[in-house]
N, CA, C and O atoms as a MOPAC input file, in Angstrom:
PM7 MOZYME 1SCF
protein

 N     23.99500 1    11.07500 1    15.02800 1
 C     22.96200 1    10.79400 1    14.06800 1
 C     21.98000 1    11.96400 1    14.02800 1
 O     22.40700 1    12.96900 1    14.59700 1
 N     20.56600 1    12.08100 1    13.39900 1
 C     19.96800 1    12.77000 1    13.60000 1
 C     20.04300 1    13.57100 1    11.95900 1
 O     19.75500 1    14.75000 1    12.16500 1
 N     20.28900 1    13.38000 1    10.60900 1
 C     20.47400 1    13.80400 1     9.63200 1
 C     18.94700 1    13.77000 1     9.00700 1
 O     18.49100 1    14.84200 1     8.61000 1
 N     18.11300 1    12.53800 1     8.90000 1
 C     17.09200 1    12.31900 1     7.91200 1
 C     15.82700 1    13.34500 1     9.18700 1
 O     15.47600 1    13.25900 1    10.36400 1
 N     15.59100 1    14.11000 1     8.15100 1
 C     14.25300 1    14.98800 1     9.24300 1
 C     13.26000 1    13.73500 1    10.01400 1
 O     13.40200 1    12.52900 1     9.80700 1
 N     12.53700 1    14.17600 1    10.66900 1
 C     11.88100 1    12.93200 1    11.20300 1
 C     10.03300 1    13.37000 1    10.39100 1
 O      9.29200 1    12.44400 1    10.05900 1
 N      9.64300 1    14.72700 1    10.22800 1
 C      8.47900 1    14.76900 1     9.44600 1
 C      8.32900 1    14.05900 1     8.70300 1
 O      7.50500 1    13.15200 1     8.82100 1
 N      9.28500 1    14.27500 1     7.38900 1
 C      8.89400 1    13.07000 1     6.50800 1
 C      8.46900 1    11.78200 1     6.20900 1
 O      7.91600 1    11.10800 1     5.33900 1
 N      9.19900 1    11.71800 1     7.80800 1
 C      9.37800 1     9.73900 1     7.83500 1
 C      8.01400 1     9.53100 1     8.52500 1
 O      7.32600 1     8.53900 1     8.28500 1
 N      7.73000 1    10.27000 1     9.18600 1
 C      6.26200 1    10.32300 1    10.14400 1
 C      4.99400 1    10.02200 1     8.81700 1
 O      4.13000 1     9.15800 1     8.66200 1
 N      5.34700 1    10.98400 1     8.18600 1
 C      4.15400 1    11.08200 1     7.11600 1
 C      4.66800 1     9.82000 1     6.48400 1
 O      3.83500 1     8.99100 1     6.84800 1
 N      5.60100 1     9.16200 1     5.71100 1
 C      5.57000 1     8.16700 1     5.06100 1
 C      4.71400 1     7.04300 1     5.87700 1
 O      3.99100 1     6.18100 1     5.37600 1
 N      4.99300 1     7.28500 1     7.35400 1
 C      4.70200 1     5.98700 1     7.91100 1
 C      3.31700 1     5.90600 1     8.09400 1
 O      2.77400 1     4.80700 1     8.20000 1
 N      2.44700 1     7.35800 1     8.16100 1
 C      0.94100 1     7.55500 1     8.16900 1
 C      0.58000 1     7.09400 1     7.25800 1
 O     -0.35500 1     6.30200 1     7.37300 1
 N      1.08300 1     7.33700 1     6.05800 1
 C      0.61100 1     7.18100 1     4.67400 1
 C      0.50800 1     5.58200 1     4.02600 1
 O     -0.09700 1     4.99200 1     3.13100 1
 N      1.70900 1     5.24200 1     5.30500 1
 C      1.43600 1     3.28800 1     5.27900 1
 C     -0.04600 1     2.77700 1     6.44500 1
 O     -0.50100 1     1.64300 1     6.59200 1
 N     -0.28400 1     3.45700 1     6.79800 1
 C     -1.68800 1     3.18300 1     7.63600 1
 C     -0.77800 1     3.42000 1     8.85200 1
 O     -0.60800 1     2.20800 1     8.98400 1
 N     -0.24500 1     3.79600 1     9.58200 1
 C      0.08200 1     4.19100 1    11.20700 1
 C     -0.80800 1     5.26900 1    11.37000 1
 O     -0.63200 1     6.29000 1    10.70500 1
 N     -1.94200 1     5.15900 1    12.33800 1
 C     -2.65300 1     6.46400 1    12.77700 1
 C     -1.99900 1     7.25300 1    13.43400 1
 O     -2.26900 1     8.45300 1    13.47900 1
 N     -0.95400 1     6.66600 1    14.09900 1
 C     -0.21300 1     7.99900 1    15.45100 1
 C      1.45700 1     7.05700 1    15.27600 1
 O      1.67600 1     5.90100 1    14.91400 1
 N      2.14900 1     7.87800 1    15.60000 1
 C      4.07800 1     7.38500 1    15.32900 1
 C      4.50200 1     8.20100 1    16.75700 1
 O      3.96800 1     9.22800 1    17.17600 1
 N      5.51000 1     7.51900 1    17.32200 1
 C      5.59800 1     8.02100 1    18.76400 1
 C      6.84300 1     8.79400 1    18.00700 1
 O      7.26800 1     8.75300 1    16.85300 1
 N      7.28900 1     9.62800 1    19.37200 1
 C      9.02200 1     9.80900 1    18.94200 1
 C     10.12500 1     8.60000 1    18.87800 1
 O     10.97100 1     8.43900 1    17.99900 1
 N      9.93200 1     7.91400 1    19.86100 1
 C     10.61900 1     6.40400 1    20.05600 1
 C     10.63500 1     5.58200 1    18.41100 1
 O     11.64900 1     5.04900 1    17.96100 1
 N      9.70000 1     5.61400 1    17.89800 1
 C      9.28100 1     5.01600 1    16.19700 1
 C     10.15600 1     5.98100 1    15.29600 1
 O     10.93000 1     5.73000 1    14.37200 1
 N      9.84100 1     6.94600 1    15.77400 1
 C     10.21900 1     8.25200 1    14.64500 1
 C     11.94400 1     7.70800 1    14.00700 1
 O     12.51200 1     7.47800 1    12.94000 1
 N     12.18200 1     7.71600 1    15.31100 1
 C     14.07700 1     8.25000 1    15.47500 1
 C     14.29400 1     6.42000 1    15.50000 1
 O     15.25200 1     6.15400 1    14.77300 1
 N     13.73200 1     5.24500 1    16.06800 1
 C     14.34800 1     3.82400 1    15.36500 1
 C     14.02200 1     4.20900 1    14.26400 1
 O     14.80000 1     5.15000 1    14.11000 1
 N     13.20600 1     4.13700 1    13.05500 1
 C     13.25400 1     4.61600 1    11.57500 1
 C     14.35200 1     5.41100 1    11.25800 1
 O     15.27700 1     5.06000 1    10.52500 1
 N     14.25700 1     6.32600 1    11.73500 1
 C     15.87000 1     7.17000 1    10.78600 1
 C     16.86800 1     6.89300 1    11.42800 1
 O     17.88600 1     7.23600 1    10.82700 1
 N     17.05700 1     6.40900 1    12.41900 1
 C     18.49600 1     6.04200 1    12.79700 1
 C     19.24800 1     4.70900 1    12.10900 1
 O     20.42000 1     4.43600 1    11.84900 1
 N     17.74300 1     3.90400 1    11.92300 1
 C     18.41700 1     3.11300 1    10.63200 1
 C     18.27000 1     3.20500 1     9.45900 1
 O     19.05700 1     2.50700 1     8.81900 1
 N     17.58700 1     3.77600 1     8.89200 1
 C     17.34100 1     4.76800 1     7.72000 1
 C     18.94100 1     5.30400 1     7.40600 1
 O     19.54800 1     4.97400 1     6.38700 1
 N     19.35900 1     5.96000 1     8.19200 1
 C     20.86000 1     6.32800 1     8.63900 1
 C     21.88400 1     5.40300 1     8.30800 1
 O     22.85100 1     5.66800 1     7.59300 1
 N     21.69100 1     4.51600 1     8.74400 1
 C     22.81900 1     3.44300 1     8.93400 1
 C     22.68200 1     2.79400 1     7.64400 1
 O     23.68400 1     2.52300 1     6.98300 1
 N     21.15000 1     2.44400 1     7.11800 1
 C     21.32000 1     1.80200 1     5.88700 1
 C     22.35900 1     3.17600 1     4.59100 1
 O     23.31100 1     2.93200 1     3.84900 1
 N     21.81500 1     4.15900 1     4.76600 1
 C     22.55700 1     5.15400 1     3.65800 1
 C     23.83700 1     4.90600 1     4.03700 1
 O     24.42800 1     4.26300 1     3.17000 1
 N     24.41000 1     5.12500 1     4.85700 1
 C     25.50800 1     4.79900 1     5.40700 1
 C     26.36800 1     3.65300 1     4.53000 1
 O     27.03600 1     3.95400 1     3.54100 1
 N     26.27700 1     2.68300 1     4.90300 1
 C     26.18500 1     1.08800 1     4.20200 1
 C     26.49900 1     1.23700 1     2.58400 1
 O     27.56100 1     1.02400 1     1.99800 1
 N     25.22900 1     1.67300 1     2.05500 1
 C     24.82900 1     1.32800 1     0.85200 1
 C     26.37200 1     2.97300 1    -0.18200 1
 O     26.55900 1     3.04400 1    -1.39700 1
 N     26.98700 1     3.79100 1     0.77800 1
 C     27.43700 1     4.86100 1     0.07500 1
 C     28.72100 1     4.38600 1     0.20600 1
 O     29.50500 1     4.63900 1    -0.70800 1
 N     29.22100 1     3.54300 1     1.46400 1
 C     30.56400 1     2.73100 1     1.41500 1
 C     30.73000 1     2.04700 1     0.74300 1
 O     31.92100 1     2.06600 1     0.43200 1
 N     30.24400 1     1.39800 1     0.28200 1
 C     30.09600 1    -0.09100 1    -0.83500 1
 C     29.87700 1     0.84400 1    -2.25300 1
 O     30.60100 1     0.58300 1    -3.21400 1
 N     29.00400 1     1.78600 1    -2.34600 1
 C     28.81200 1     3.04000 1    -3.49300 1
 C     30.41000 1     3.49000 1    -3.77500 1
 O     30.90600 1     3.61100 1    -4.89500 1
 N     30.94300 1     3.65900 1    -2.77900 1
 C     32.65800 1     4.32100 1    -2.84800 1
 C     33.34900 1     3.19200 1    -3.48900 1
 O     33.93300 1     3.46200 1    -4.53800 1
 N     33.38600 1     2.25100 1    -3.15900 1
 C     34.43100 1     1.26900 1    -3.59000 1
 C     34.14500 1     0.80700 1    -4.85700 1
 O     34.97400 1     0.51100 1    -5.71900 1
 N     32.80200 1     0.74800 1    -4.95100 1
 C     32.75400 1     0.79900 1    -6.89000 1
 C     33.10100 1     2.03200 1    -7.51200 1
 O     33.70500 1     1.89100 1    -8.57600 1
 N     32.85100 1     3.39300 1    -7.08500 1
 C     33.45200 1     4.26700 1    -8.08500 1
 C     34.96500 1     4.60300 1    -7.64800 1
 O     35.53000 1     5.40500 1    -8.39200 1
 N     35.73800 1     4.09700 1    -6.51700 1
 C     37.01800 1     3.94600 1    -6.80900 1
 C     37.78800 1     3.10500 1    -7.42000 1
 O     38.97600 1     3.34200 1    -7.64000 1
 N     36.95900 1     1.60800 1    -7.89500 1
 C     37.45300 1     0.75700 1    -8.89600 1
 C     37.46100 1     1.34300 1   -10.28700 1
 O     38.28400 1     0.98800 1   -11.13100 1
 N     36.31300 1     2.45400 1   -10.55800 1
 C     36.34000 1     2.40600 1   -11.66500 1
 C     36.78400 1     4.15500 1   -12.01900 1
 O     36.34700 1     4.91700 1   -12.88200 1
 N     37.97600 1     4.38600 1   -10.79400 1
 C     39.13100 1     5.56300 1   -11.11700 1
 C     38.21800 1     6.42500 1   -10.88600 1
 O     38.43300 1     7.43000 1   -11.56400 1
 N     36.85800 1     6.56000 1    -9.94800 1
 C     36.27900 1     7.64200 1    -9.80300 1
 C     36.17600 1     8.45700 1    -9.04900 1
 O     36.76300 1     7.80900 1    -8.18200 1
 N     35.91300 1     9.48400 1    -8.48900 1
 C     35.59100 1     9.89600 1    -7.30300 1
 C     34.54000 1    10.67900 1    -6.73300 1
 O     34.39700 1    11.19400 1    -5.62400 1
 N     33.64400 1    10.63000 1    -8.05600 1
 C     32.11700 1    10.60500 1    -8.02200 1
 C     31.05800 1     9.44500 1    -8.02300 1
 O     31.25300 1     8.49300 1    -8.77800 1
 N     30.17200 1     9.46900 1    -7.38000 1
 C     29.59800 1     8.13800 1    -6.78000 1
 C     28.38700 1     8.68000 1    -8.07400 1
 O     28.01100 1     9.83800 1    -8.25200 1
 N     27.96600 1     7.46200 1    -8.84100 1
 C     26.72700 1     7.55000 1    -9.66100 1
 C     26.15400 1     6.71000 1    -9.04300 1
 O     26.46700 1     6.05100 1    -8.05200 1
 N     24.81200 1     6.76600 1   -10.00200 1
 C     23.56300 1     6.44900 1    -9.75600 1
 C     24.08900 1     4.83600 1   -10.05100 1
 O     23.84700 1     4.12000 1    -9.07900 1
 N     24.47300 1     4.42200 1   -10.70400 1
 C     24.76000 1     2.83600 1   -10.97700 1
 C     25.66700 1     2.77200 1   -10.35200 1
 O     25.88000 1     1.59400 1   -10.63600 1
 N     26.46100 1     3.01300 1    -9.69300 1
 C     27.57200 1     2.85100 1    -8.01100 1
 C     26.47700 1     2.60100 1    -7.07800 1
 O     26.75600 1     1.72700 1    -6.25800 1
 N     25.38200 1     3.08000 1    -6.96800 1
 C     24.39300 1     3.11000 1    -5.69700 1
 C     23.47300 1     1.70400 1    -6.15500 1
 O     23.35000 1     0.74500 1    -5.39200 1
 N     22.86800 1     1.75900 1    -7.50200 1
 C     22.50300 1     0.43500 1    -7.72100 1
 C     23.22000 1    -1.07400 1    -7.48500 1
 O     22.72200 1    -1.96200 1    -6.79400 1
 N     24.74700 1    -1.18700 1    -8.35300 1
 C     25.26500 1    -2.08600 1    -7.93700 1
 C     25.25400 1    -2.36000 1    -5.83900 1
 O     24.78300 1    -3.31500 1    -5.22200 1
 N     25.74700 1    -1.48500 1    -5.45100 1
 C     25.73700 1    -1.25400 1    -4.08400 1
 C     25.07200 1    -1.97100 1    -3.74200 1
 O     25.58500 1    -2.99900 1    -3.29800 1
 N     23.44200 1    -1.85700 1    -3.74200 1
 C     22.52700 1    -2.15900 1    -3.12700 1
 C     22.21400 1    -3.46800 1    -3.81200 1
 O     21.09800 1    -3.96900 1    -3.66700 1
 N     22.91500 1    -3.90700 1    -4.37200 1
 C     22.88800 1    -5.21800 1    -4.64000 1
 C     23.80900 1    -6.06700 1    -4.01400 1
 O     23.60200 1    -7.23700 1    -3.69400 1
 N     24.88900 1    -5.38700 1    -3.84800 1
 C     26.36100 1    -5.85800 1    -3.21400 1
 C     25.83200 1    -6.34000 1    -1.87300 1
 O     26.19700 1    -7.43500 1    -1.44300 1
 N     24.92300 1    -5.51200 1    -1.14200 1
 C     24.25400 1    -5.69500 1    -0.01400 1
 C     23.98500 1    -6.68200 1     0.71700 1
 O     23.31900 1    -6.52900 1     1.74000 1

């Protein structure tokens, strides 16, 4: 694991009112942050291989995340 930077997620989480984010916070956030993209791009695949594709769109990722 280790793909989603962890800055970003730090600042999102300040920006939700967290005054201070440990490393322990940082990395549970993107490790499932991780796992959800994960999830949501398998289920993304199997709709654009139903529909003879092998490019994942933006409405492959919507349905997806409904499939969820």
């Amino acid at each position: 694991m280790g793909e989603i930077p962890k800055a970003p997620i730090a600042r999102i989480m300040k920006q939700s009112g967290a005054e201070r984010v440990s490393e322990d916070a940082k990395d549970a956030v993107t490790n499932y942050l991780e796992e959800v993209v994960r999830d949501i791009t398998v289920e993304a695949n199997k709709v654009a291989k139903i529909a003879k594709r092998k490019t994942i769109k933006e409405e492959d990722i919507e349905l997806a995340i409904k499939n969820l």
